[in-house]
N, C-alpha and C positions, 0 to 999 in steps of 0.2 A: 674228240678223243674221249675215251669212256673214262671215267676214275679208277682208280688202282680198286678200289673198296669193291667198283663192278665188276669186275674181271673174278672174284670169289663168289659164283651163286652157292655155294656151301654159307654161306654168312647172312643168306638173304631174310630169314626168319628174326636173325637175332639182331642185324640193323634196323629196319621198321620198325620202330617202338612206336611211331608218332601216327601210324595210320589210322587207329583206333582212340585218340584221343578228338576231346571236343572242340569246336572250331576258338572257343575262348581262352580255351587250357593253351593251345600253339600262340596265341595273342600273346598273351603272358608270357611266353614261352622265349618270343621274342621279345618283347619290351625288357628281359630282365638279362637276356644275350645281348643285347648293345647297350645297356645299359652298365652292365658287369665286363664289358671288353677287354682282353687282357693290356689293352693299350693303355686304359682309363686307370688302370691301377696304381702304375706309380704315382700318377697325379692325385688319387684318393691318398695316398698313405702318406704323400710329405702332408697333405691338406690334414689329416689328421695329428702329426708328428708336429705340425706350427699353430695349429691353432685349439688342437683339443687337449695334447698331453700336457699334461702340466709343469715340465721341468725343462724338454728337451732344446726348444728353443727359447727359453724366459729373456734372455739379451738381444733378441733380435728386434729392430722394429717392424711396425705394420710394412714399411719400403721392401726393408733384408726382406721379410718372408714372402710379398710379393716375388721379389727379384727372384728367390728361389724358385716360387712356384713358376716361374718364367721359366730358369732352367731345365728343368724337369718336362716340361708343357713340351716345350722345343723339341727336348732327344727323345723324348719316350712316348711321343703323344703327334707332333705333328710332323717331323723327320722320317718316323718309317709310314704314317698315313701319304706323304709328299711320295714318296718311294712307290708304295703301293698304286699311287696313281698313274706315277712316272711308268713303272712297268708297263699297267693297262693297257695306257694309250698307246705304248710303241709296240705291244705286241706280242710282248714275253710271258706274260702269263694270260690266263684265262678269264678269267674272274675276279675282281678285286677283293669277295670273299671268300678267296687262297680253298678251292673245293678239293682239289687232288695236291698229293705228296711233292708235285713236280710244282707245281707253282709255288708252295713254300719256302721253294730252296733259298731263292735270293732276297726274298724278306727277312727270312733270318738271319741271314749273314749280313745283310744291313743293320736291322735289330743289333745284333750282338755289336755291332761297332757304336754304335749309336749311346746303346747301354752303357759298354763299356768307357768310352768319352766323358758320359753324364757321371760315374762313378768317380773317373780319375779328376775330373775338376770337384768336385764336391769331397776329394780325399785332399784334396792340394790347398783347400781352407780351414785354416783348425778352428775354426768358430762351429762350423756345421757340426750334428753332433755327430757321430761315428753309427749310430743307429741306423740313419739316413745310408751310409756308405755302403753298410753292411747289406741292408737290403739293396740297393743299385747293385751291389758287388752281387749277391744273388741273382736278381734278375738275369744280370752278364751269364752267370754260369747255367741257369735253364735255358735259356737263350738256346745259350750252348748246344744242352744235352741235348734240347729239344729237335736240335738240327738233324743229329748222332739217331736220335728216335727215329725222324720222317724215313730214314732210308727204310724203316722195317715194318711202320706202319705210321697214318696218318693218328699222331697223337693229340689230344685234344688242349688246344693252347686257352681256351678258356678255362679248364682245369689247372690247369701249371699256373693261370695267373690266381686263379682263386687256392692253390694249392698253398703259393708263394704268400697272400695275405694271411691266410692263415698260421703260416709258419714263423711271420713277422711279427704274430700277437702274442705267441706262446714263448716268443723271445724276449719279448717286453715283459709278459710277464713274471717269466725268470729273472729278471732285471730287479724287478719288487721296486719301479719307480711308479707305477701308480694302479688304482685298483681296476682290474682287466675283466671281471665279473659279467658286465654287459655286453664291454666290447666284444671279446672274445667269444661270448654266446650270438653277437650278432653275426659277425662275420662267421661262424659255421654254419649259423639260418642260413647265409647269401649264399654262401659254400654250397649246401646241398642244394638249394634251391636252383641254384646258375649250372650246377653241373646236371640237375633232372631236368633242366631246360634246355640243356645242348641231346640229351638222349632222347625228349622230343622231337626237335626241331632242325637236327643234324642227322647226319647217318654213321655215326660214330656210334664204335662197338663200346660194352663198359669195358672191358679192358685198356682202350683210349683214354679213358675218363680219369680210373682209378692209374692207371699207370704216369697220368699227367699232374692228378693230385699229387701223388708222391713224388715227382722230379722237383716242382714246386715248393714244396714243404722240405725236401733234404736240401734242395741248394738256399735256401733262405739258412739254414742251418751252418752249414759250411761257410756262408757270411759272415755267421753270426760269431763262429770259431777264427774265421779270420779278422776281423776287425774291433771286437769287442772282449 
């Protein structure tokens, strides 16, 4: 079955970005697409939230924040990877990296449960900070929109998840609990970086890119409004 994105040869000019790039530039291209995986995210951001920020988890032990990072690993990292397998094998999707709009569908309505579980137990401990909740509570809702999107086009879920980091820094920084100067300049490096590596490397228009940045960055926002 051809992709929804083939079925447009009007768009064929403005997909191919990557045909013209050098065999090293696509390497990198990839290395910083699995690396940067929207999956990998949440697991970056508690790992930054326990062990880099300074305030937010100061009462927890080395165990708590293991334990946590366990939690998070589990919903947001090896539940919908377990998922994605599960599909493969029996048949229902295509590809295990989700190429057309149709195979997306029930990854994220997994995702979104998954998310959503991970948020409601990590709201249900008042130790954790509300930081943490906020962004899971985000994720749930791109999750979401992201679903809402695929009907209209395949939007690019590497974007939303870097959309989503970014929107997480600039909330802490509003916060004023600690100085965000670097972080915040790196995670936009990765930002551009991860999203010029999906317009390499994938066949995603920039509309995909920039329209996934922004679902990312607003619902971390909406989190941030709801929880904090």
């Amino acid at each position: 079955m051809l992709s929804n994105e083939l079925s447009n040869p009007g768009n064929t000019s403005e997909v191919r970005v990557s045909e013209s790039q050098p065999g090293v530039v696509k390497l990198f291209a990839y290395l910083f697409s699995y690396l940067f995986h929207p999956l990998f995210i949440p697991l970056y951001v508690t790992y930054f939230l326990a062990y880099v920020h300074p305030n937010d988890f100061v009462g927890f032990s080395n165990s708590g924040k293991s334990r946590l990072m366990l939690l998070v690993g589990l919903n947001a990292v090896a539940f919908p990877l377990i998922t994605v397998l599960l599909l493969k094998g029996l048949g229902f999707i295509q590809s295990i990296f989700l190429r057309t709009q149709r195979d997306r569908i029930i990854p994220y309505i997994a995702s979104m449960t998954f998310y959503f579980w991970a948020q409601y137990v990590l709201r249900e401990q008042p130790a954790v900070p509300r930081i943490l909740v906020a962004f899971m509570f985000g994720v749930f809702i791109s999750s979401s929109m992201a679903l809402i999107a695929n009907i209209y086009n395949k939007i690019s879920m590497h974007a939303i998840g870097m959309g989503g980091l970014v929107g997480l820094f600039l909330v802490i920084m509003q916060q004023d609990t600690m100085l965000m100067t670097w972080p915040l300049s790196l995670v936009i490096l990765i930002a551009g970086i991860v999203c010029t590596s999906r317009m390499i490397v994938s066949d995603h228009r920039p509309k995909e890119i920039y329209s996934g940045l922004f679902i990312g960055l607003i619902c971390q926002f909406i989190g941030a409004v709801m929880y904090l």
